[in-house]
Each structure stands twice: as structure tokens, then as C-alpha cells.
C-alpha positions as CSV (number, residue, x, y, z in Angstrom):
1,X,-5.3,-13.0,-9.7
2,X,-7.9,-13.1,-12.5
3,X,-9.6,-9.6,-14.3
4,X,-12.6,-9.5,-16.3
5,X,-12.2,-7.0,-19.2
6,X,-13.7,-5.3,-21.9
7,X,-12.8,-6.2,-25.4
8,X,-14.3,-3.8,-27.8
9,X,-12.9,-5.3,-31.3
10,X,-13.7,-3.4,-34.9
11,X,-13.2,-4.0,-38.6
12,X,-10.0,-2.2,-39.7
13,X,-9.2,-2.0,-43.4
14,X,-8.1,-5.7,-43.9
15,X,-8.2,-6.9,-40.0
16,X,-9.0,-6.3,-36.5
17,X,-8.6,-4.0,-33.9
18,X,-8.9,-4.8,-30.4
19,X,-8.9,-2.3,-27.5
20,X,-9.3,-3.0,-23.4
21,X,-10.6,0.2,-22.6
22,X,-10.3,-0.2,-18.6
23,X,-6.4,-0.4,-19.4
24,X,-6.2,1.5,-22.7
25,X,-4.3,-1.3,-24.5
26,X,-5.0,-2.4,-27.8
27,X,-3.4,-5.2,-30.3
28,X,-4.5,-6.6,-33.6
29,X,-5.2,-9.5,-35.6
30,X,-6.1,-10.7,-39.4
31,X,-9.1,-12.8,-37.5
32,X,-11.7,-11.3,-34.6
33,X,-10.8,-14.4,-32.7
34,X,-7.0,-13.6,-33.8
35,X,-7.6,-9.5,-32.2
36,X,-9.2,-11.4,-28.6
37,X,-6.5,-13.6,-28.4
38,X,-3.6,-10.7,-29.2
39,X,-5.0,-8.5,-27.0
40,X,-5.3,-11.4,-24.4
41,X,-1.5,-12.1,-24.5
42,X,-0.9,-8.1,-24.5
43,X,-2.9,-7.6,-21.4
44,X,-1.6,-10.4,-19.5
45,X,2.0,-9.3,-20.3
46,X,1.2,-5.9,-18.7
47,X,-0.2,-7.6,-16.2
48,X,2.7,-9.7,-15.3
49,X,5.1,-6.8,-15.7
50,X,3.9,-4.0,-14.3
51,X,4.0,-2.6,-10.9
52,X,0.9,-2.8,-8.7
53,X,1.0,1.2,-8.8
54,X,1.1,1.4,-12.6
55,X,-1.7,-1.0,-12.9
56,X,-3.5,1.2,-10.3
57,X,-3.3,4.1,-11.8
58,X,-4.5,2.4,-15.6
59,X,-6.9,0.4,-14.2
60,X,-10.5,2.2,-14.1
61,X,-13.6,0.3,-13.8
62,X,-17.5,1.7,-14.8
63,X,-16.7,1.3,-18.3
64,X,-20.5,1.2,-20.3
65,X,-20.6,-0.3,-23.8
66,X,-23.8,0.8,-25.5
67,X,-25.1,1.8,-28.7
68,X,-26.8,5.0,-29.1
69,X,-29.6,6.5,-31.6
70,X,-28.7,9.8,-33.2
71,X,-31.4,11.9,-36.0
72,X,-29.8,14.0,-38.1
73,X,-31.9,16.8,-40.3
């Protein structure tokens, strides 16, 4: 069975964070490319592990990544 994810990846202090938001699993790496693969590896392992019930009830789709404009004064 395949899944197409979100990766949202940021800058943290002196690496990467990367975070699958329809699971809510994250991982890390020195590299960007280094975060995608971590978190790769991390989501496969849960999926390969977990029940079809615990992926169920993580699993939610509709997930928007935009940017947004904000004034302030």
C-alpha cells in the first residue's frame, strides 16, 4: 500500500525538523534532504507496525499548506 504525505520541514537552530502532519510524526536531520529521508524511514516504521485501527484513528486527510498575509499597526 503506498500514502502520499505532507512533509512540512523548518530550519532548527543547527538542523532540520521534519513533521507529517496527517500522522503527527516528526524526525530530524543535519540536512533538509537528511529531515525527508528521517521522517521517511519514521513513517514507514509506523506504518509497518501499527495496527490498521491506530493508523485509522492518526491518519486524517484535508491537510492545507499555505502562507498567509498578516498587517500589523
Amino acid at each position: 500500500m503506498k500514502y502520499s504525505l505532507t512533509a512540512i520541514i523548518e530550519k532548527e537552530d543547527d538542523g532540520y525538523v521534519s513533521l507529517c502532519p496527517e500522522l503527527d510524526i516528526a524526525s530530524q536531520g543535519d540536512t533538509i534532504e537528511l529531515a525527508k529521508s528521517n521522517l521517511v524511514e519514521a513513517l514507514e516504521l509506523f506504518l509497518e507496525t501499527a495496527s490498521r485501527e491506530e493508523i485509522g484513528q492518526r491518519l486524517h486527510g484535508d491537510v492545507f499548506v499555505t502562507r498567509v498575509e498578516v498587517a500589523v499597526g
